[in-house]
Backbone as CSV, one residue per row, in Angstrom:
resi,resn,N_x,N_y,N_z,CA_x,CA_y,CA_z,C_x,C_y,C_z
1,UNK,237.332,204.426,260.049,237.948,203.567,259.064,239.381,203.273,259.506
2,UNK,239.848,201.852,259.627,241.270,201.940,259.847,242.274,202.373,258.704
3,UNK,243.673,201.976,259.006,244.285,202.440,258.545,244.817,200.886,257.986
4,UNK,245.304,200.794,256.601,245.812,199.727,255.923,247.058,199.112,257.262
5,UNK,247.829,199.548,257.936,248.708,199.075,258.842,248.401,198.739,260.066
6,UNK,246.917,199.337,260.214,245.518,198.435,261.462,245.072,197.178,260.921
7,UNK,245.447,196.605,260.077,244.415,195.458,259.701,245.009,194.286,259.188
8,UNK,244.446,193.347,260.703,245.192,191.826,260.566,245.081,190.862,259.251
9,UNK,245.232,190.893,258.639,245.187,190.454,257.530,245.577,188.977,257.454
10,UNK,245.786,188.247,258.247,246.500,186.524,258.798,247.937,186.401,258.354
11,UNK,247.973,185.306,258.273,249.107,184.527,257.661,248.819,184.117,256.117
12,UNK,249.466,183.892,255.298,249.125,183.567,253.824,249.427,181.835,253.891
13,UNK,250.015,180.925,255.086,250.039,179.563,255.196,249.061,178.837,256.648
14,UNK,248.329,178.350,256.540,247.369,177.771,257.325,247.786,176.944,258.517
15,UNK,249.758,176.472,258.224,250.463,175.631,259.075,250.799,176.690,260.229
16,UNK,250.727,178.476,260.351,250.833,179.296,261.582,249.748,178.997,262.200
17,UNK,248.722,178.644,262.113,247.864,178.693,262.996,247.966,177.563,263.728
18,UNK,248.435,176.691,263.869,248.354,175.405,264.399,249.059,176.205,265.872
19,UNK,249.765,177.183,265.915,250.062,177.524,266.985,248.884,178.583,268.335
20,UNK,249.195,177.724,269.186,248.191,178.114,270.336,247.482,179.592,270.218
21,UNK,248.472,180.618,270.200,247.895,181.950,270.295,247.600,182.521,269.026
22,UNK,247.313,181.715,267.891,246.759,182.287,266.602,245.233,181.548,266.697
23,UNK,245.043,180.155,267.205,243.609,179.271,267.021,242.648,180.046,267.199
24,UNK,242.454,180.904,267.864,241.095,181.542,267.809,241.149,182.622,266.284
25,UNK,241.959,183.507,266.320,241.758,183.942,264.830,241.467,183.200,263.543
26,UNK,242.168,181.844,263.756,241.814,180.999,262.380,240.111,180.355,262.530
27,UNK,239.791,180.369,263.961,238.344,179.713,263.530,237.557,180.585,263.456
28,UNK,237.659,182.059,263.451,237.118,182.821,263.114,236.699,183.457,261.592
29,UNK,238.271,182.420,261.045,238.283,183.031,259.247,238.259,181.566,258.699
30,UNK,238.084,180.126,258.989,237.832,179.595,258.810,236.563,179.173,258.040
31,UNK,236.389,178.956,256.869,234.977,178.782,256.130,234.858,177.185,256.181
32,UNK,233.732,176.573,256.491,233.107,175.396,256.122,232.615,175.094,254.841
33,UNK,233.279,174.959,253.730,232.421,174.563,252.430,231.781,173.317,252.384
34,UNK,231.502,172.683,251.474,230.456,171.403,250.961,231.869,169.817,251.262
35,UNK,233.126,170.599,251.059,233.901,169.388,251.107,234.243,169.196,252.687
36,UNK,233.698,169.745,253.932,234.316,169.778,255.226,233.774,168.751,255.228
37,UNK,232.457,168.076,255.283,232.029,167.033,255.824,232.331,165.777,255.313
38,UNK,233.018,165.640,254.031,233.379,164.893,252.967,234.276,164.405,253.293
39,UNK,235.343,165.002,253.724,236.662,164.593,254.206,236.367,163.868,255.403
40,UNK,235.266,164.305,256.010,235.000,162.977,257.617,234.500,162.363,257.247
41,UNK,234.750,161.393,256.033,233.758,160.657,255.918,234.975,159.356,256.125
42,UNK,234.312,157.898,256.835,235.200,157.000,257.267,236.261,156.473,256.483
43,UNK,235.407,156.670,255.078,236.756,156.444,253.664,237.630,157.337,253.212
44,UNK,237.696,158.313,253.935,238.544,159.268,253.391,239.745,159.187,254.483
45,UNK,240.726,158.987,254.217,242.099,158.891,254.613,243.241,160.088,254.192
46,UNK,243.155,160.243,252.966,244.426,161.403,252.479,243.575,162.626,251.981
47,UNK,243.972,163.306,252.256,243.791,164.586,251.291,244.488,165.392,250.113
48,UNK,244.851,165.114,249.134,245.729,165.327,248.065,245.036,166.579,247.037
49,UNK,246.009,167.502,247.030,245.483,168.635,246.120,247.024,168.920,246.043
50,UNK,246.566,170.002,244.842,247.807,171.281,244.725,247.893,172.134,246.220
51,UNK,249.180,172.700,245.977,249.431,174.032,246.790,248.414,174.795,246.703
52,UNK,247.946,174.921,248.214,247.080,176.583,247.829,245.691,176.112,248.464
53,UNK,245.302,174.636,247.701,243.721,174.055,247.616,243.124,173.797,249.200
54,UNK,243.967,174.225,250.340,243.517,174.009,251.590,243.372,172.712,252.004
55,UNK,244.157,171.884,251.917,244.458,170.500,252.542,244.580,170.956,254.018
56,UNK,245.935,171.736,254.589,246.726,171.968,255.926,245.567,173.004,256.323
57,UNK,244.866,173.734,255.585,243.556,174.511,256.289,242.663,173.491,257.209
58,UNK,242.374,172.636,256.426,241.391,171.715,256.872,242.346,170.879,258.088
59,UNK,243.302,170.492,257.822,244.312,169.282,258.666,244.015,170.500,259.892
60,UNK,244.429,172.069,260.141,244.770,172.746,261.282,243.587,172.903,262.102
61,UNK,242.457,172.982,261.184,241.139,173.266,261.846,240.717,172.302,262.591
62,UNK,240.604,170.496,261.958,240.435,169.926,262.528,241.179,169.097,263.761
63,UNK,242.280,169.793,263.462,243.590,169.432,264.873,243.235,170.587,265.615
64,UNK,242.792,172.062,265.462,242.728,172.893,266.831,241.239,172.850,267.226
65,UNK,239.879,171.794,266.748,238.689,171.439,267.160,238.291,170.456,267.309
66,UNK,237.488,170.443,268.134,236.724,168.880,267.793,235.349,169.280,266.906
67,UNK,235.465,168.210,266.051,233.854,168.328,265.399,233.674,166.797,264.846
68,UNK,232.274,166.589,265.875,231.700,165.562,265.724,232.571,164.337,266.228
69,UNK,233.736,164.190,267.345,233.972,163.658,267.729,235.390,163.355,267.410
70,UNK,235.489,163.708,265.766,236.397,163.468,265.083,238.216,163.756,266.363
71,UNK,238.979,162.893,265.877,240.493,162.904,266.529,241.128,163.237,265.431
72,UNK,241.777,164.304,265.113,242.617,164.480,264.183,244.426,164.457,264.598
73,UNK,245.274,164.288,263.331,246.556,164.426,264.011,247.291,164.923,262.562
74,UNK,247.826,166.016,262.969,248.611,166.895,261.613,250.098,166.045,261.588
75,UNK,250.284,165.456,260.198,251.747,165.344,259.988,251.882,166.105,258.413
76,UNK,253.163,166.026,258.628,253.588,166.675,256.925,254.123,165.909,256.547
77,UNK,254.269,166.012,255.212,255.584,165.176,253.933,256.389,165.647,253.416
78,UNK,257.402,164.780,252.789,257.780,165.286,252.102,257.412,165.587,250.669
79,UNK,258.531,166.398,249.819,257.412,166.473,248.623,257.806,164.914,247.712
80,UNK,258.964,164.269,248.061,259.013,163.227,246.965,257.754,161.786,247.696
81,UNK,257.431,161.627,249.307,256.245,160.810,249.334,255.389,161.915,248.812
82,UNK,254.770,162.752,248.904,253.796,163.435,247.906,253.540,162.870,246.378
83,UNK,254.465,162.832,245.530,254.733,162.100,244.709,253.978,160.987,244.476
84,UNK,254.551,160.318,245.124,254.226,158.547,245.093,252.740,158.696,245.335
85,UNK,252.122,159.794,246.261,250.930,159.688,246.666,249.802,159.955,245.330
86,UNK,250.109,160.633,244.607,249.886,161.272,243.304,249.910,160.272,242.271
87,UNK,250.763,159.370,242.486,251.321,158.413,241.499,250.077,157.265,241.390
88,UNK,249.738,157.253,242.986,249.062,156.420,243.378,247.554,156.461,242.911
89,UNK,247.269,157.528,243.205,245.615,158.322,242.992,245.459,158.317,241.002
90,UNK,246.887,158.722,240.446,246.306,157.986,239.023,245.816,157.046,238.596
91,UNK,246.548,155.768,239.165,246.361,154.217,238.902,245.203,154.184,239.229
């Protein structure tokens, strides 16, 4: 049995892994739910959730893989375009 100070436990933000020598640990803890394939779908452009809901999970996974051909490219925002983006998805 290890010891609680043996055990990698990750990062608690999904934006460390985007770095080279973490990618293999994240596709290892990486889960595929019902919405992975959803988001490749040709109409889907943004991904908008709360903190937490795995937007940058999904953005890192599909920037450190290929699946299905897909080209991905990670940018961030700020939080006031966040906003507007939100603003937008009400209307």
């Amino acid at each position: 049995m290890k010891k609680i100070s043996e055990l990698n436990l990750g990062f608690n933000d999904a934006e460390n892994y985007h770095r080279r020598e973490n990618k293999d640990l994240f596709n290892t803890i990486f889960i595929k739910n019902i919405f992975f394939d959803k988001i490749l779908q040709p109409s889907t452009f943004f991904l908008i959730g709360e903190k937490g809901t795995g937007k940058t999970a999904y953005a890192v996974y599909l920037n450190n893989n290929v699946h299905f051909d897909t080209l991905s490219e990670l940018k961030y925002i700020r939080e006031t375009d966040y906003q507007k983006f939100v603003t937008l998805k009400k209307k």
